[in-house]
N, CA, C and O atoms as a Maestro MAE file, in Angstrom:
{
 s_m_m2io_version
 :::
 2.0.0
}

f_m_ct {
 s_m_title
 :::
 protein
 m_atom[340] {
  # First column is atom index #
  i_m_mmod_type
  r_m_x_coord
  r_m_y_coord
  r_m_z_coord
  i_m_residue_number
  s_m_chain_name
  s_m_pdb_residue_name
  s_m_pdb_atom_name
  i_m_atomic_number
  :::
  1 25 16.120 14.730 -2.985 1 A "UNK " " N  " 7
  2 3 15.399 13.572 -3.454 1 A "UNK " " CA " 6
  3 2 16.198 12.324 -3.086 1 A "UNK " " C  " 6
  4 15 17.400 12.167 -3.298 1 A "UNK " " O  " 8
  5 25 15.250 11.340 -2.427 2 A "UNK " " N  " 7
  6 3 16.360 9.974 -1.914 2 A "UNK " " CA " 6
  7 2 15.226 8.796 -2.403 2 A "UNK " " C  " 6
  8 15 14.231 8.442 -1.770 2 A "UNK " " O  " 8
  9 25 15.615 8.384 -3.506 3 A "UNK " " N  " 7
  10 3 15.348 7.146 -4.439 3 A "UNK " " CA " 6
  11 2 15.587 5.827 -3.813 3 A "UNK " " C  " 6
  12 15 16.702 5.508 -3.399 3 A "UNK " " O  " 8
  13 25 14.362 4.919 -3.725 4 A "UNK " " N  " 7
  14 3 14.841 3.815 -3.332 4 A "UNK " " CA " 6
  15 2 14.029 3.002 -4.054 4 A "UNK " " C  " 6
  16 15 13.072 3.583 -4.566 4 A "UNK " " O  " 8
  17 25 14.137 1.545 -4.302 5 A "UNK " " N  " 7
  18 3 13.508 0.523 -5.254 5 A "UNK " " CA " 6
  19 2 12.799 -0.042 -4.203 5 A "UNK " " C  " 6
  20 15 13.210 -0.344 -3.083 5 A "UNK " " O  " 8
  21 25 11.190 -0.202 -4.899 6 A "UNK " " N  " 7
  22 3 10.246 -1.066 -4.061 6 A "UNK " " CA " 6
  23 2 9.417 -1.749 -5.349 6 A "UNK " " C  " 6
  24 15 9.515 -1.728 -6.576 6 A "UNK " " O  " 8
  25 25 8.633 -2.305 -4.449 7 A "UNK " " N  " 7
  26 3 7.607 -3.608 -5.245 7 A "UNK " " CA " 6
  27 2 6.449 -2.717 -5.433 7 A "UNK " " C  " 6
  28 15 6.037 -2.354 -4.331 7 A "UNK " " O  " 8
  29 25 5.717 -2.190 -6.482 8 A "UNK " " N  " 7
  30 3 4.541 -1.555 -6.500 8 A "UNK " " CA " 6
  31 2 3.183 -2.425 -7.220 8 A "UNK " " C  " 6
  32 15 3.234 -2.920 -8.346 8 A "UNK " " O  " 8
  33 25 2.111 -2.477 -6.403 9 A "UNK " " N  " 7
  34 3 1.210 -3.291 -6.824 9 A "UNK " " CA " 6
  35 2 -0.060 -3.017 -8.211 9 A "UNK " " C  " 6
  36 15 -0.865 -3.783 -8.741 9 A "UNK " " O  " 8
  37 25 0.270 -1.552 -8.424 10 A "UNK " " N  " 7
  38 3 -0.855 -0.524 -9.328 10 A "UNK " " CA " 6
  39 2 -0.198 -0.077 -9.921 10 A "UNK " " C  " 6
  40 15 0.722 0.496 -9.338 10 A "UNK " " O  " 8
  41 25 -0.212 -0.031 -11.398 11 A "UNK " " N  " 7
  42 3 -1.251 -0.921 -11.919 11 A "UNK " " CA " 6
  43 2 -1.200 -2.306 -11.763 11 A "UNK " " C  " 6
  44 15 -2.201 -2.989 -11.544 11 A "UNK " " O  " 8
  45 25 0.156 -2.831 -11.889 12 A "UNK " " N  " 7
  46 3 0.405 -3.963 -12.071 12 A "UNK " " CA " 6
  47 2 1.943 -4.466 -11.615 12 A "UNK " " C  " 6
  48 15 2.998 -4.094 -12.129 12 A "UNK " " O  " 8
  49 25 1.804 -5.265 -10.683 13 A "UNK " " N  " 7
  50 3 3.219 -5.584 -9.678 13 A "UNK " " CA " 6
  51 2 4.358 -5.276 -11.240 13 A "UNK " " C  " 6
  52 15 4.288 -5.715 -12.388 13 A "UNK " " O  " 8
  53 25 5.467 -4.201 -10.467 14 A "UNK " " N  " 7
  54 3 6.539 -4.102 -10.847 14 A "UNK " " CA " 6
  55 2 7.605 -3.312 -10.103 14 A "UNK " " C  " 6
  56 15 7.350 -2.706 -9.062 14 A "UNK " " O  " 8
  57 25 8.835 -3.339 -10.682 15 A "UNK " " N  " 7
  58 3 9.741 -2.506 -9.526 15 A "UNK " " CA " 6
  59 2 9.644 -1.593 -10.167 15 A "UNK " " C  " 6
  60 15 9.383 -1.446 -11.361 15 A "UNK " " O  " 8
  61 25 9.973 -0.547 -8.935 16 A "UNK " " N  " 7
  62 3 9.682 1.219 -9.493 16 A "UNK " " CA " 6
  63 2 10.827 1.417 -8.160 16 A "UNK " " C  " 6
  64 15 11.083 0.776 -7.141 16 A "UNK " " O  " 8
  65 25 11.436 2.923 -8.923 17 A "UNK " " N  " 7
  66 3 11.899 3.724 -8.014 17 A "UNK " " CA " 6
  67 2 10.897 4.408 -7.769 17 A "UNK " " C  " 6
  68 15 9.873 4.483 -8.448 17 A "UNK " " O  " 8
  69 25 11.245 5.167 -6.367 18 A "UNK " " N  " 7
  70 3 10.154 5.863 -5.662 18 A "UNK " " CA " 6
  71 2 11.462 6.632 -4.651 18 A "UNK " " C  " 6
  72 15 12.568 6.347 -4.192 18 A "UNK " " O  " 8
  73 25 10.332 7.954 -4.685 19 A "UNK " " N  " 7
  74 3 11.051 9.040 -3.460 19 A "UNK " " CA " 6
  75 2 10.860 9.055 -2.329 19 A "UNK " " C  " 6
  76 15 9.783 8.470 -2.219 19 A "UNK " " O  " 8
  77 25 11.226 9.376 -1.234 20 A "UNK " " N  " 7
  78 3 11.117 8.539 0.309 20 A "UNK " " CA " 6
  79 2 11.553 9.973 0.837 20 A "UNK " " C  " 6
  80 15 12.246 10.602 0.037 20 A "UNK " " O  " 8
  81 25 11.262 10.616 2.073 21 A "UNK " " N  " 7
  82 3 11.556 11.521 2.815 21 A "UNK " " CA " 6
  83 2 12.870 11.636 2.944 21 A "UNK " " C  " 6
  84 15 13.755 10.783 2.870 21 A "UNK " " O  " 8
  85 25 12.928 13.369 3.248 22 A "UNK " " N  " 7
  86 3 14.462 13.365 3.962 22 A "UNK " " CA " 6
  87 2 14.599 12.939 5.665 22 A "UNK " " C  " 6
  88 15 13.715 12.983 6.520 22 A "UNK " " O  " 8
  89 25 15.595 12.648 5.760 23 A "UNK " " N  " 7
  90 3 15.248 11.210 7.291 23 A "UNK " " CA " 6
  91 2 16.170 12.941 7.848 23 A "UNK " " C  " 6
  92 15 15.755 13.048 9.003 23 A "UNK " " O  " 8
  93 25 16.852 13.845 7.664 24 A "UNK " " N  " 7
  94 3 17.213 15.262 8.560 24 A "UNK " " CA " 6
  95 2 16.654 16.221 7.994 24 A "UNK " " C  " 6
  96 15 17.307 17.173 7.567 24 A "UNK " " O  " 8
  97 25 15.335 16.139 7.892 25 A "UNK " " N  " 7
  98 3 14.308 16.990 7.296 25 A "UNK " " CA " 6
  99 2 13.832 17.559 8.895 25 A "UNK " " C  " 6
  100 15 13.256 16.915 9.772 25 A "UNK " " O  " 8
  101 25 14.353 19.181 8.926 26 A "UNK " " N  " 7
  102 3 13.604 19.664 10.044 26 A "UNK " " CA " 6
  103 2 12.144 20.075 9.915 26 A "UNK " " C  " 6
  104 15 12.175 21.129 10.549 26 A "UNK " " O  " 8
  105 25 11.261 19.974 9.629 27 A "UNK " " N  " 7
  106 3 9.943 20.236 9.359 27 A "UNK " " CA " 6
  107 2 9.448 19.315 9.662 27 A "UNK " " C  " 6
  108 15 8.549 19.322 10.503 27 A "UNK " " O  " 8
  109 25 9.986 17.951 8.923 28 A "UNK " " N  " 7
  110 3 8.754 16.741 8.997 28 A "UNK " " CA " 6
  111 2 9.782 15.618 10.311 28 A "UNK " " C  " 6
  112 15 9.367 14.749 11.079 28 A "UNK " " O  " 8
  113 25 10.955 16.058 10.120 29 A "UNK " " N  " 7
  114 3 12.122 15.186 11.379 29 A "UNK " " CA " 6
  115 2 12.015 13.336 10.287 29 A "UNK " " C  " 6
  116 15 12.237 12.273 10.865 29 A "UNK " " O  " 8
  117 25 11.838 13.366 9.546 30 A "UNK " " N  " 7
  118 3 11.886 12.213 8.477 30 A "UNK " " CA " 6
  119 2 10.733 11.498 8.232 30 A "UNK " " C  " 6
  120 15 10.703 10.317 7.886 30 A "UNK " " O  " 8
  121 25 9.969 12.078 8.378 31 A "UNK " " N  " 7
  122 3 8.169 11.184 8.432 31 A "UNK " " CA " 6
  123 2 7.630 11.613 6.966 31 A "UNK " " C  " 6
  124 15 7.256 10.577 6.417 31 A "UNK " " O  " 8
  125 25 7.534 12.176 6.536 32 A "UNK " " N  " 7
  126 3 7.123 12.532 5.441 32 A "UNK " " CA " 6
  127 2 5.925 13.611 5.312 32 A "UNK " " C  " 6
  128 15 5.459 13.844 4.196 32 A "UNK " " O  " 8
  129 25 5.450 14.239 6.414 33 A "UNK " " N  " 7
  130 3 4.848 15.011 6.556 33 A "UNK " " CA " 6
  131 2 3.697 14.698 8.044 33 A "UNK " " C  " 6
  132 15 3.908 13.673 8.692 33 A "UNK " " O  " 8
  133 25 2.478 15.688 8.495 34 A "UNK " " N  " 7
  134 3 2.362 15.837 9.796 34 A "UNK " " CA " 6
  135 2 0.701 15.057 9.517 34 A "UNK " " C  " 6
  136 15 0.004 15.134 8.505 34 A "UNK " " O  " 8
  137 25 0.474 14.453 10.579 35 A "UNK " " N  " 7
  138 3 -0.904 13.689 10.734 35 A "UNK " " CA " 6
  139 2 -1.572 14.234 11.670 35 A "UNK " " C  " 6
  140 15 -0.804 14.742 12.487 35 A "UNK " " O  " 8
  141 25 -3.054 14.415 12.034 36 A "UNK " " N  " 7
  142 3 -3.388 14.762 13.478 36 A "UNK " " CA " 6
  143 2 -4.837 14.413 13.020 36 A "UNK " " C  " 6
  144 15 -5.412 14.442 11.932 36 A "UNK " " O  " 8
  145 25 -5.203 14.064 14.322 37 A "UNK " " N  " 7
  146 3 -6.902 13.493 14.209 37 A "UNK " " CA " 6
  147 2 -7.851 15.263 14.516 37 A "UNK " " C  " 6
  148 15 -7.690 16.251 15.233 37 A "UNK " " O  " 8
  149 25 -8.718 14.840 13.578 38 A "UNK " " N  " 7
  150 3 -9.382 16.233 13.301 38 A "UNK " " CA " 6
  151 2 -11.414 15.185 14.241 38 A "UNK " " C  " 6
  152 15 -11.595 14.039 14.653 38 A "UNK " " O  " 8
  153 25 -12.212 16.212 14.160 39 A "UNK " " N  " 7
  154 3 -13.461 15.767 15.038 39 A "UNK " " CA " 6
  155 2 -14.746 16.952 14.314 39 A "UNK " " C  " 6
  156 15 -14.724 18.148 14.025 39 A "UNK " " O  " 8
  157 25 -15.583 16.070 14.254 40 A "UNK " " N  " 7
  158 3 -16.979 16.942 13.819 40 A "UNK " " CA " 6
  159 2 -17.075 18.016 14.648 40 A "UNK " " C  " 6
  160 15 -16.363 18.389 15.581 40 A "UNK " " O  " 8
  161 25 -18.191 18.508 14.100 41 A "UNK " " N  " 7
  162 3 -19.108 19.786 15.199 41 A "UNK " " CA " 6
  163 2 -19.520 19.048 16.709 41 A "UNK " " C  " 6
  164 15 -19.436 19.632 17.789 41 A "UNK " " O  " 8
  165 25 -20.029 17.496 16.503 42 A "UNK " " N  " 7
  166 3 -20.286 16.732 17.633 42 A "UNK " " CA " 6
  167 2 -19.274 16.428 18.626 42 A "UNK " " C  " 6
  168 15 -19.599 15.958 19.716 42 A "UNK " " O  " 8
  169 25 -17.973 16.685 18.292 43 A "UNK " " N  " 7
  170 3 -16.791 16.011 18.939 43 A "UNK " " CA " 6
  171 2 -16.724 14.729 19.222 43 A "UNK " " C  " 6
  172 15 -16.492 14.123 20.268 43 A "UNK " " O  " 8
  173 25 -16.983 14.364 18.035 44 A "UNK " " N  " 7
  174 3 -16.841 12.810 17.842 44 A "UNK " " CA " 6
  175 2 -15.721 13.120 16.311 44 A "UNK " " C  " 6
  176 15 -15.744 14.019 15.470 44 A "UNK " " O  " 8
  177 25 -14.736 11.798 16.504 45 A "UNK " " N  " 7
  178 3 -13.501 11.104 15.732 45 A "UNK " " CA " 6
  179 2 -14.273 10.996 14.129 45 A "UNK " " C  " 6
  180 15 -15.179 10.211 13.848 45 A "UNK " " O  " 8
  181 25 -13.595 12.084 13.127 46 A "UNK " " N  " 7
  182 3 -13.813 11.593 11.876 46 A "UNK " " CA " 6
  183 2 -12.915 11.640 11.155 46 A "UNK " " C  " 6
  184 15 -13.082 12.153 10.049 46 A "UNK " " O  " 8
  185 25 -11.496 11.055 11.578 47 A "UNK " " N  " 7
  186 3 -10.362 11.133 10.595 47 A "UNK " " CA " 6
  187 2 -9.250 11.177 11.226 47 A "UNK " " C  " 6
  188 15 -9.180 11.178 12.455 47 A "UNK " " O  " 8
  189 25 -7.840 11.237 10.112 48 A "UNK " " N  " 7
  190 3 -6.767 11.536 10.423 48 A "UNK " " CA " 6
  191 2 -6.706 12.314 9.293 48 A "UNK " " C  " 6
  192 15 -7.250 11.955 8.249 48 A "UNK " " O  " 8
  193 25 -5.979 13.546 9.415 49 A "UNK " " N  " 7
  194 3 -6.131 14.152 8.079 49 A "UNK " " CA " 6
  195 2 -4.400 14.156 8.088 49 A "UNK " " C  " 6
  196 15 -3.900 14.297 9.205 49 A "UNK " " O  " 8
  197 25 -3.538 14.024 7.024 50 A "UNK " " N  " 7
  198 3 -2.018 14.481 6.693 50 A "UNK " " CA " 6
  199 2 -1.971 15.274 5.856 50 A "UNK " " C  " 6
  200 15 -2.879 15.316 5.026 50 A "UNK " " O  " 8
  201 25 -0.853 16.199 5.799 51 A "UNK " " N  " 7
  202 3 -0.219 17.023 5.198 51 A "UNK " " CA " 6
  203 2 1.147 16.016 4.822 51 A "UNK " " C  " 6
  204 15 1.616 15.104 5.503 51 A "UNK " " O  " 8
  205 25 1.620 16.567 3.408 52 A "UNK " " N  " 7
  206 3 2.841 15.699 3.201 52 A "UNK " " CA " 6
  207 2 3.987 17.084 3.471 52 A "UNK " " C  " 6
  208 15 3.617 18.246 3.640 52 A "UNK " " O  " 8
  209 25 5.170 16.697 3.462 53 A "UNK " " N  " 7
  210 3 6.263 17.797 3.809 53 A "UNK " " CA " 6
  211 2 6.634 18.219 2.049 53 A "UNK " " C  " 6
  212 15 6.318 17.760 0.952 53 A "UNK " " O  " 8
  213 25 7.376 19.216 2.500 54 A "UNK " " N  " 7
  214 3 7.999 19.926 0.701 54 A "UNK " " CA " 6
  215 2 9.377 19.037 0.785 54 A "UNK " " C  " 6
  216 15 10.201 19.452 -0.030 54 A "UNK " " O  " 8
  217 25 9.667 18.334 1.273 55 A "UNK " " N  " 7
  218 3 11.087 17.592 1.115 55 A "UNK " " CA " 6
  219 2 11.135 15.894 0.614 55 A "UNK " " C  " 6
  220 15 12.106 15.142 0.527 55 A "UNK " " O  " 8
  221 25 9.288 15.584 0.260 56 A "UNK " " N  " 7
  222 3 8.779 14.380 -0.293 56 A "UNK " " CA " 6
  223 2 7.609 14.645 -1.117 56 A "UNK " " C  " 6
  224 15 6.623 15.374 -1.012 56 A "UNK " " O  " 8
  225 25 7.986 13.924 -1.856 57 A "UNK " " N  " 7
  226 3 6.879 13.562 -3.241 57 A "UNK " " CA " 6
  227 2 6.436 12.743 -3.448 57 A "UNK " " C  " 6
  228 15 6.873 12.127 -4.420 57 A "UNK " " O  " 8
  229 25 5.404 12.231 -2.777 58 A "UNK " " N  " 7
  230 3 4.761 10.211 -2.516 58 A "UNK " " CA " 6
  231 2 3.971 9.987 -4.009 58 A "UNK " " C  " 6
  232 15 3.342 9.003 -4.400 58 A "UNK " " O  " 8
  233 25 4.212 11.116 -4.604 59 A "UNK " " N  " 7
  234 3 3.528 10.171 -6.291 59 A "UNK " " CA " 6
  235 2 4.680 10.194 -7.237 59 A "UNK " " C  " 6
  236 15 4.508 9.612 -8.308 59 A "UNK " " O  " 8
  237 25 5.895 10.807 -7.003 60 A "UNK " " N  " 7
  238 3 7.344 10.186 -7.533 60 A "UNK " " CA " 6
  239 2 7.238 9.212 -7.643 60 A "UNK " " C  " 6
  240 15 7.029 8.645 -6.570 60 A "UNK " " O  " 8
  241 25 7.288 8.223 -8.968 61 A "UNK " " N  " 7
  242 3 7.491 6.809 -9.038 61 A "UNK " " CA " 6
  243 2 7.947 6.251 -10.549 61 A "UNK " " C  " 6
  244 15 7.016 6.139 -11.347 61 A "UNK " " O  " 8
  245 25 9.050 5.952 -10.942 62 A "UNK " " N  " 7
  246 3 9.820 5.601 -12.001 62 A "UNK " " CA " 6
  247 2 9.528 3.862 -12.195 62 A "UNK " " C  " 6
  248 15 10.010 3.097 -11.360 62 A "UNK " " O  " 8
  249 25 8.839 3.408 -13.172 63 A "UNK " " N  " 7
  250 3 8.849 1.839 -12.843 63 A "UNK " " CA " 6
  251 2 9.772 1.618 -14.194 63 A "UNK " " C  " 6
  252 15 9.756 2.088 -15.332 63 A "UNK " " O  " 8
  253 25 10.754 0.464 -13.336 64 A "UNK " " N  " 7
  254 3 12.276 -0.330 -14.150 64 A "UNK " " CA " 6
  255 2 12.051 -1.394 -14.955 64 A "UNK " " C  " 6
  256 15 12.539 -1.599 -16.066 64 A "UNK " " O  " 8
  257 25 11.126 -2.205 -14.215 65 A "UNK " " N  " 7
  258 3 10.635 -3.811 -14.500 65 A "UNK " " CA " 6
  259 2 9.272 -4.088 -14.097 65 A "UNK " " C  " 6
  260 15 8.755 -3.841 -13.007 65 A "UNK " " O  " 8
  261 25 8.575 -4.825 -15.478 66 A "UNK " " N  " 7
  262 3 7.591 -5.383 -14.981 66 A "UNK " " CA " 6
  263 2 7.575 -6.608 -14.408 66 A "UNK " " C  " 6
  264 15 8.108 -7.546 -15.001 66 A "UNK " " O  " 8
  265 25 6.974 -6.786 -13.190 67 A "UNK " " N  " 7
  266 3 7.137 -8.720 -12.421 67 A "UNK " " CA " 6
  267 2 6.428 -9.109 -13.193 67 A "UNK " " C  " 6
  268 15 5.686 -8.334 -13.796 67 A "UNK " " O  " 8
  269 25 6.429 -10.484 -13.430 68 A "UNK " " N  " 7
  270 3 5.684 -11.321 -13.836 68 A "UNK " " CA " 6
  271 2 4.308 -12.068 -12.853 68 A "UNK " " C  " 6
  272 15 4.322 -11.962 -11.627 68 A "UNK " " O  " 8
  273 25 3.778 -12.413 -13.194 69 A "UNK " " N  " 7
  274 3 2.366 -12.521 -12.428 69 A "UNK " " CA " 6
  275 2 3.023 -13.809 -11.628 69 A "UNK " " C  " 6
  276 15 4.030 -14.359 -12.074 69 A "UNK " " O  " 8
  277 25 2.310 -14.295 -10.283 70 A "UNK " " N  " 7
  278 3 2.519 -15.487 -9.714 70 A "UNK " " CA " 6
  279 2 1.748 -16.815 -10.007 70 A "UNK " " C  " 6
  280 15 0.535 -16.874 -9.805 70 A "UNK " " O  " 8
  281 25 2.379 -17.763 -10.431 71 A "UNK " " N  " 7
  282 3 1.381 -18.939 -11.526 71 A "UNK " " CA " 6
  283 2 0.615 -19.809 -10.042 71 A "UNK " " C  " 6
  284 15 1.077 -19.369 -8.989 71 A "UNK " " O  " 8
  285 25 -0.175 -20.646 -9.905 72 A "UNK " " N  " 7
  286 3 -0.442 -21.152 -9.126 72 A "UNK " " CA " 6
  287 2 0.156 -22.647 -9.227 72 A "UNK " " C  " 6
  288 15 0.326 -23.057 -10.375 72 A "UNK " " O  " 8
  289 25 0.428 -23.343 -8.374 73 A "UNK " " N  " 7
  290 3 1.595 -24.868 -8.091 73 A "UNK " " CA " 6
  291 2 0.214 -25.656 -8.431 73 A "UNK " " C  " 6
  292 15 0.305 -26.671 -9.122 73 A "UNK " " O  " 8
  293 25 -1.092 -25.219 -7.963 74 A "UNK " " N  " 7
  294 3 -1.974 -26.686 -8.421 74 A "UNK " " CA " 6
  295 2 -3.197 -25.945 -9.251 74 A "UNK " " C  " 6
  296 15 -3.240 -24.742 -9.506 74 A "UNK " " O  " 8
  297 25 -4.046 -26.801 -9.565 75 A "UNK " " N  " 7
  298 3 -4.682 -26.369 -10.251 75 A "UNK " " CA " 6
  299 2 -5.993 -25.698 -9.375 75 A "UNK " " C  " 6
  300 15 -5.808 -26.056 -8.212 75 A "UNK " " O  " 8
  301 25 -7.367 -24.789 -9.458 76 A "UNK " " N  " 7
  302 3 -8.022 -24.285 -8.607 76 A "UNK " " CA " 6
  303 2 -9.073 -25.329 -7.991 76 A "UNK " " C  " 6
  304 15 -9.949 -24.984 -7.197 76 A "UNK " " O  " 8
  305 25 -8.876 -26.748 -8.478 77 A "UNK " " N  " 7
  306 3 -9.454 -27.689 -7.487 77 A "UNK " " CA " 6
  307 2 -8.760 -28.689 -6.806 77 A "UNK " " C  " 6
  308 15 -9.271 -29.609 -6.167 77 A "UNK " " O  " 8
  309 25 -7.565 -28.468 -6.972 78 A "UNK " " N  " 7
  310 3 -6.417 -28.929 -6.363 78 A "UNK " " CA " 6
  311 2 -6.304 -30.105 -7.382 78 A "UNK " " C  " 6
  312 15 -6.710 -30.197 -8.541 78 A "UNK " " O  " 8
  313 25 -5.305 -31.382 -6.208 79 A "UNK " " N  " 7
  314 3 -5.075 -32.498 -7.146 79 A "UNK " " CA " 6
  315 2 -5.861 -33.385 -7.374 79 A "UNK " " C  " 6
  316 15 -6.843 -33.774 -6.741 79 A "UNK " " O  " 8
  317 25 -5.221 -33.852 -8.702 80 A "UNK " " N  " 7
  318 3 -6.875 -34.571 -9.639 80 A "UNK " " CA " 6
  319 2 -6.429 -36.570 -8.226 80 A "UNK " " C  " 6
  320 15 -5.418 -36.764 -7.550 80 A "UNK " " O  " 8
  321 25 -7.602 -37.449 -8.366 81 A "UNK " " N  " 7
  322 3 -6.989 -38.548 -7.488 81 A "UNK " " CA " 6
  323 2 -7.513 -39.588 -8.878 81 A "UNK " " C  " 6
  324 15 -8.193 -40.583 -8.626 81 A "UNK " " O  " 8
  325 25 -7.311 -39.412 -9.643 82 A "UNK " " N  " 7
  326 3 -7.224 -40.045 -11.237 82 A "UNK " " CA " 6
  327 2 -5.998 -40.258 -11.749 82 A "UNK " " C  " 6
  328 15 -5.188 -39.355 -11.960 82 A "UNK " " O  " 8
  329 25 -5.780 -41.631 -12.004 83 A "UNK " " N  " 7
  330 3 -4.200 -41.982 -12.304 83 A "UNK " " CA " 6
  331 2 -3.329 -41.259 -13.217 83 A "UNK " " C  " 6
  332 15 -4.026 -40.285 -13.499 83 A "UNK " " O  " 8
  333 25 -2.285 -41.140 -13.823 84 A "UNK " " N  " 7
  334 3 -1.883 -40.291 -14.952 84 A "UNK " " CA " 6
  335 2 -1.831 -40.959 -16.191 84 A "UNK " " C  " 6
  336 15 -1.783 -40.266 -17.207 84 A "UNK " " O  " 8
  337 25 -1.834 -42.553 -16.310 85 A "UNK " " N  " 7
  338 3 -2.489 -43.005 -17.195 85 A "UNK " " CA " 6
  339 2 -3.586 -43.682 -17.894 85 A "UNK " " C  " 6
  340 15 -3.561 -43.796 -19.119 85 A "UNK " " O  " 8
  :::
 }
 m_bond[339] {
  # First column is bond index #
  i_m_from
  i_m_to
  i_m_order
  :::
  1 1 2 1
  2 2 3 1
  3 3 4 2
  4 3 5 1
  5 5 6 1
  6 6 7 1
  7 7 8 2
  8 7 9 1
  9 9 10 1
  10 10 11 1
  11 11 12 2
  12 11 13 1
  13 13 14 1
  14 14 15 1
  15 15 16 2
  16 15 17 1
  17 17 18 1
  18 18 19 1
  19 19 20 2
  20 19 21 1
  21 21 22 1
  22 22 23 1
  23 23 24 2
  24 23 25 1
  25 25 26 1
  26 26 27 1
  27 27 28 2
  28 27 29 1
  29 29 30 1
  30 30 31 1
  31 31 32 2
  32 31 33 1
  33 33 34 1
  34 34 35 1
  35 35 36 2
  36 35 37 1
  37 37 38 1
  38 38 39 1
  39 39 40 2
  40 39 41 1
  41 41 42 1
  42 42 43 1
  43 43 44 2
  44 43 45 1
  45 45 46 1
  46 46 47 1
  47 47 48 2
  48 47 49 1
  49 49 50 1
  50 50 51 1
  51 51 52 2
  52 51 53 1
  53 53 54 1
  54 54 55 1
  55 55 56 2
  56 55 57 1
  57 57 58 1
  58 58 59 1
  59 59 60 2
  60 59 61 1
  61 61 62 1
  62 62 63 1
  63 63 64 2
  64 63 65 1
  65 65 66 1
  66 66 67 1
  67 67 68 2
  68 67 69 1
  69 69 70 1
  70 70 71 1
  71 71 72 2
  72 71 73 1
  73 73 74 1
  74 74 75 1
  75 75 76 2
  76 75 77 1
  77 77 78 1
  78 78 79 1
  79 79 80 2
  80 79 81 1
  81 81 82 1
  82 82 83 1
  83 83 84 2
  84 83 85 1
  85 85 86 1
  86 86 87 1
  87 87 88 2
  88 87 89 1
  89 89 90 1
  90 90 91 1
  91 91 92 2
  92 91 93 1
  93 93 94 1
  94 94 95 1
  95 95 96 2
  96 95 97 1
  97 97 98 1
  98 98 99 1
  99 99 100 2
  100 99 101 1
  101 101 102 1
  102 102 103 1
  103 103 104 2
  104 103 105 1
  105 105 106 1
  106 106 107 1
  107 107 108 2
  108 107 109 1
  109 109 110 1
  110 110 111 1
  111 111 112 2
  112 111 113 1
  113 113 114 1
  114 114 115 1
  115 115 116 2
  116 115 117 1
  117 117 118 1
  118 118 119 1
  119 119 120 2
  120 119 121 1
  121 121 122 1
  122 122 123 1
  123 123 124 2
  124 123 125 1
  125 125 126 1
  126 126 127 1
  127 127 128 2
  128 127 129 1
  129 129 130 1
  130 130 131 1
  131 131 132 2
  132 131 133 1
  133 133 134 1
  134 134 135 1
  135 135 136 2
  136 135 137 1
  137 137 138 1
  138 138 139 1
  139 139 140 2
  140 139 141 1
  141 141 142 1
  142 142 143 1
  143 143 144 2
  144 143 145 1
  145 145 146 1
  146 146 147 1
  147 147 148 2
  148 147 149 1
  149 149 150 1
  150 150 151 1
  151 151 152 2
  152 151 153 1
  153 153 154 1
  154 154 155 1
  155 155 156 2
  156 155 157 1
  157 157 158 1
  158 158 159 1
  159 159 160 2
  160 159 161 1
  161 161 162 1
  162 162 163 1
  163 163 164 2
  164 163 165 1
  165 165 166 1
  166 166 167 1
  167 167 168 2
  168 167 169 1
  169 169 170 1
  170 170 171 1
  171 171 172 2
  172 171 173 1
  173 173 174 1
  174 174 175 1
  175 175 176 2
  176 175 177 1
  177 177 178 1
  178 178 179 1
  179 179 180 2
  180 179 181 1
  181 181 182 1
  182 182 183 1
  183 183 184 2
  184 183 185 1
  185 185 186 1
  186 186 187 1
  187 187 188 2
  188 187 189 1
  189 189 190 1
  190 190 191 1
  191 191 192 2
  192 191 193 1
  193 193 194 1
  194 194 195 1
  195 195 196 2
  196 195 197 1
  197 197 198 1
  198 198 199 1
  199 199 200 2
  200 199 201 1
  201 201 202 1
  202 202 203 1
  203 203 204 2
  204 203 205 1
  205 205 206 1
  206 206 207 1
  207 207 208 2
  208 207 209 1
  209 209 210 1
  210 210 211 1
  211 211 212 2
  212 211 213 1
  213 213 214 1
  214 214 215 1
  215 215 216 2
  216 215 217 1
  217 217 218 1
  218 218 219 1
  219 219 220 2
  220 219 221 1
  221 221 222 1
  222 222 223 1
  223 223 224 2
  224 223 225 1
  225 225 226 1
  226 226 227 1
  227 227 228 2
  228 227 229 1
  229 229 230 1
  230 230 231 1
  231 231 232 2
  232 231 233 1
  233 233 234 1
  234 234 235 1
  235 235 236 2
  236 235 237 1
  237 237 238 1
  238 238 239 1
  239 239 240 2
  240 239 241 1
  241 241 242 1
  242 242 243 1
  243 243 244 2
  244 243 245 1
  245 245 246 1
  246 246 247 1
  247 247 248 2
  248 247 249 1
  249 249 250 1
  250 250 251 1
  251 251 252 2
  252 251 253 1
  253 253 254 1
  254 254 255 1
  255 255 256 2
  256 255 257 1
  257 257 258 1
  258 258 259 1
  259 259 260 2
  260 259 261 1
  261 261 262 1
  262 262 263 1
  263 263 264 2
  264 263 265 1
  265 265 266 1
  266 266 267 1
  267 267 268 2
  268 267 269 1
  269 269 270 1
  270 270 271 1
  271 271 272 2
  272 271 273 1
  273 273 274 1
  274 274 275 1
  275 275 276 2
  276 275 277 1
  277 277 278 1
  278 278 279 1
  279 279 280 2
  280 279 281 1
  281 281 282 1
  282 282 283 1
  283 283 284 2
  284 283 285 1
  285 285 286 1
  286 286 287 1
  287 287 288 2
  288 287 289 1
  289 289 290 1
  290 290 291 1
  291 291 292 2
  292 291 293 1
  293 293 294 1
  294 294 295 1
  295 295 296 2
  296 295 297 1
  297 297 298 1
  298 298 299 1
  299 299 300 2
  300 299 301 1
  301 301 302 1
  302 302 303 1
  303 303 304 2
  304 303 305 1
  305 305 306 1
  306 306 307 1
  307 307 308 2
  308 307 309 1
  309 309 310 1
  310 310 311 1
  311 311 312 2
  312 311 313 1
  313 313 314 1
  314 314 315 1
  315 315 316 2
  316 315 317 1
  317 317 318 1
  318 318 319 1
  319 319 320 2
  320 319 321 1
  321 321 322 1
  322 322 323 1
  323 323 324 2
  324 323 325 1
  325 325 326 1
  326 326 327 1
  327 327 328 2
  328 327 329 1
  329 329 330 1
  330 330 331 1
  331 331 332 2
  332 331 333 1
  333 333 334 1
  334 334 335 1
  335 335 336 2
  336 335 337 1
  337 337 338 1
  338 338 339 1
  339 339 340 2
  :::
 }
}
């Protein structure tokens, strides 16, 4: 397991640890598991389908801190052109 701190947006922006592949993982070679484009009966493109590897767990996620929301600098019609007194 290799823990690293990121910004997670769901539910609600905060830092979380999270588990990340093994980067000398012979199976997946550090990707986190194998992708390949799969095709209808028509042989026409309907996907990428992945498999994740046994050496990552992409729903591992420990959250440390909640962020605080981002305030906006003006107001949502911007600035007023009305004096301040």
């Amino acid at each position: 397991m290799r823990l690293r701190i990121r910004v997670t947006n769901w539910p609600r922006r905060a830092l979380a640890i999270v588990d990340t592949p093994r980067p000398g993982c012979s199976l997946c070679h550090g990707e986190g598991g194998h992708g390949w484009d799969s095709v209808d009966a028509e042989g026409e493109y309907a996907g990428t389908d992945f498999e994740f590897c046994t050496c990552w767990n992409p729903d591992l996620s420990i959250v440390l801190l909640p962020l605080p929301r981002w305030l906006r600098r003006t107001p949502p019609g911007g600035y007023s052109n009305e004096p301040p007194f």
